[in-house]
N, C-alpha and C positions, 0 to 999 in steps of 0.2 A: 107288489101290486098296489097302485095307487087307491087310497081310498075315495069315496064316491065326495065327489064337491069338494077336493081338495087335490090339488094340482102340486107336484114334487117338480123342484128345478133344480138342477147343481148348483151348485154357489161357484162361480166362477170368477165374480169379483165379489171377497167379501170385504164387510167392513173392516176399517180400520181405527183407529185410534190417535188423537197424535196430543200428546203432552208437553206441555212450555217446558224448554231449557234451565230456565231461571226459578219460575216458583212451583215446578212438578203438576201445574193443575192442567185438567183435562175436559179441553172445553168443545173442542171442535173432532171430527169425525167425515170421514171419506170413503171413497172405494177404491179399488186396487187392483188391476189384472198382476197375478203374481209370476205367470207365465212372460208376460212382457218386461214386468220391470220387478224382478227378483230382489237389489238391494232394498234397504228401506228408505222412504220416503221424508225431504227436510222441504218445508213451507215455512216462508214466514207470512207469519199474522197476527191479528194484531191481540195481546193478553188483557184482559177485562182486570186481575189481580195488579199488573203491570203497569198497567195503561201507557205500552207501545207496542210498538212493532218486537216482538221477538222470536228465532228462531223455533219452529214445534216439531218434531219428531216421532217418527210412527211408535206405535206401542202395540202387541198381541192384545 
């Protein structure tokens, strides 16, 4: 039972994480339907460390 003034939701998309290729840092962060799209997720964007464009990959 939900408690009073607080609302319970599944997490159906939850966050995720996505980590540079290149120098491991961990800048940026998304959501994910896990049901729709089970592998994990590659974006490129752009590294602050790097300063270009490199490939970021999901992380738990």
């Amino acid at each position: 039972m939900a408690q009073k003034g607080k609302i319970q939701k599944k997490v159906k998309r939850p966050l995720i994480k996505l980590i540079c290729t290149e120098c491991k840092q961990r800048y940026y962060h998304t959501r994910k339907n896990p049901t729709n799209t089970p592998d994990r997720i590659n974006h490129l964007k752009f590294c602050k460390i790097c300063r270009k464009r490199t490939p970021h990959k999901e992380t738990k």
